[in-house]
C-alpha positions in Angstrom: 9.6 4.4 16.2 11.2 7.2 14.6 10.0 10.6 15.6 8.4 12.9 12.6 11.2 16.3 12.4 10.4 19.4 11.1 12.7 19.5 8.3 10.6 16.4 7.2 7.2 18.0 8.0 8.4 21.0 5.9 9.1 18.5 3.4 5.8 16.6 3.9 3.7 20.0 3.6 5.9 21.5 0.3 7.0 24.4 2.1 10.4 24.2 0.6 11.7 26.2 -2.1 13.1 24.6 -5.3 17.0 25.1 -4.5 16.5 23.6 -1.7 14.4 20.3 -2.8 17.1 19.9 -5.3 20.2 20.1 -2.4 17.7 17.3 -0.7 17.4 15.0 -3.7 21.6 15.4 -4.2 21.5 13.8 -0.6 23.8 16.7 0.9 20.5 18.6 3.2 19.6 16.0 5.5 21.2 15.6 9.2 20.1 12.0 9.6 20.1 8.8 8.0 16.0 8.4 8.4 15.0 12.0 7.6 17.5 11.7 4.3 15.7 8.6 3.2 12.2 9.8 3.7 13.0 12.9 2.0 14.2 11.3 -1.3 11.2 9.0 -1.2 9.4 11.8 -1.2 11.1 13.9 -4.1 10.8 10.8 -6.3 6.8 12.7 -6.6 8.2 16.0 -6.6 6.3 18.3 -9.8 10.0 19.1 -10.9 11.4 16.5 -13.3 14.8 17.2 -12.2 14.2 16.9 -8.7 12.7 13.8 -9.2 15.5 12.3 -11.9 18.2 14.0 -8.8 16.4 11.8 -6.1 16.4 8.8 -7.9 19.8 8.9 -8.7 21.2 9.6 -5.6 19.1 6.3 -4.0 20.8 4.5 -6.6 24.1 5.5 -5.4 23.0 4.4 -1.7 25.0 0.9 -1.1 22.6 -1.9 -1.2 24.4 -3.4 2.3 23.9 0.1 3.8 20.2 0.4 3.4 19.5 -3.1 4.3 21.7 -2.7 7.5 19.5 0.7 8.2 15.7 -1.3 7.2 16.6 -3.6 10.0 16.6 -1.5 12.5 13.6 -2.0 14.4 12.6 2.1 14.3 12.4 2.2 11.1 9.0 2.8 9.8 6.9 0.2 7.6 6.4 2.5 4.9 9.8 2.9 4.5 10.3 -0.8 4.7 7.9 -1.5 2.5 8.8 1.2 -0.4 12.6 -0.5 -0.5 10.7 -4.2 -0.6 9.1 -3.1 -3.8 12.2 -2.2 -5.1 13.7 -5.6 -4.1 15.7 -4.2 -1.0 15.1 -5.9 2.4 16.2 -6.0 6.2 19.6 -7.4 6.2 18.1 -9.2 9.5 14.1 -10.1 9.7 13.9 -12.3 12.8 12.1 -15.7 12.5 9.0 -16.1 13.8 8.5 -19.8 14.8 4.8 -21.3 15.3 4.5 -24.6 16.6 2.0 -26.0 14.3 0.8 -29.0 16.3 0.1 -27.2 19.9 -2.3 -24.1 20.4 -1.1 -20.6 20.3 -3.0 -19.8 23.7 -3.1 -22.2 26.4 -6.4 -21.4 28.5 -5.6 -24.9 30.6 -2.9 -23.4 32.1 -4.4 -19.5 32.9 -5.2 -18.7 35.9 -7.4 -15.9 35.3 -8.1 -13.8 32.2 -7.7 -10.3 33.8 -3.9 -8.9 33.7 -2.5 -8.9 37.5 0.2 -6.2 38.8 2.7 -6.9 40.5 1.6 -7.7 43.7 -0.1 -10.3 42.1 -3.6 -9.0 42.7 -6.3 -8.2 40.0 -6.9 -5.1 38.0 -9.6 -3.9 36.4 -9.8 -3.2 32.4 -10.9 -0.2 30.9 -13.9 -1.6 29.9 -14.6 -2.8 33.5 -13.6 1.1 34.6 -16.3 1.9 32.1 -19.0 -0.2 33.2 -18.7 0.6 36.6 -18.8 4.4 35.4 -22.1 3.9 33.2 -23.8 2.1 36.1 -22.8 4.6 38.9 -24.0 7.5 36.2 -27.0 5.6 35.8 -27.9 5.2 39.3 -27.5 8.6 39.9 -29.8 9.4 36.7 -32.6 7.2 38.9 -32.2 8.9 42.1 -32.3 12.1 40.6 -35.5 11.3 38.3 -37.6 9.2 41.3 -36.3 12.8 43.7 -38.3 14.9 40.9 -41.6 13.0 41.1 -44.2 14.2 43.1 -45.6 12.3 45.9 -49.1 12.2 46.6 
């Protein structure tokens, strides 16, 4: 996934003066391919009509072939994906997901055990075993505690 930058959080928070919002919707600010895109999808909502007209524009001129080379890129964000999808751009690749229909998607016949094993081959514990064991261990010690406080007769 595609780290956030700050130019983009500047962006993201409207800290950025007009002149500068406008540069961004021309396309000539941005350093990077992913920060550029995100910040014209975000000046198409910019309060200034010309900002917004600049930004749409300057998508436009973006080469269909381009953009669907850069959606396919497996860091690209779904938002992004999905804001080009409404406009009709897609992935140039999307890989194909196969699903034999007639067999099972899991096959519990053939697991050994349900719990993940390292590499040694041995058994770990899951989190929520971790946590159980922790909750009884606090508990136990709750008991001794409590039974140490009562008074004997």
């Amino acid at each position: 996934m595609i780290a956030p930058t700050p130019l983009l959080d500047f962006f993201k928070r409207g800290e950025v003066a007009r002149d500068v919002r406008l540069l961004a919707a021309q396309g000539v600010l941005a350093p990077r391919a992913y920060e550029q895109l995100e910040i014209l999808v975000l000046l198409l909502d910019d309060p200034d009509a010309e900002v917004r007209e600049t930004a749409e524009q300057t998508l436009g001129r973006i080469p269909r072939e381009v953009l669907e080379a850069f959606l396919g890129r497996s860091d690209v964000p779904i938002g992004l994906r999905e804001f080009f999808g409404d406009r009709g751009v897609f992935p140039a690749q999307i890989p194909q997901i196969t699903v034999p229909e007639d067999e099972p998607l899991i096959d519990a016949a053939s697991a050994d055990s349900l719990e993940p094993a390292d590499e040694a081959g041995d058994a770990r514990e899951t989190g929520s075993q971790t946590l159980a064991q922790m909750g009884r261990s606090r508990a136990r010690g709750k008991c001794v505690r409590r039974s140490s406080a009562i008074p004997t007769r």
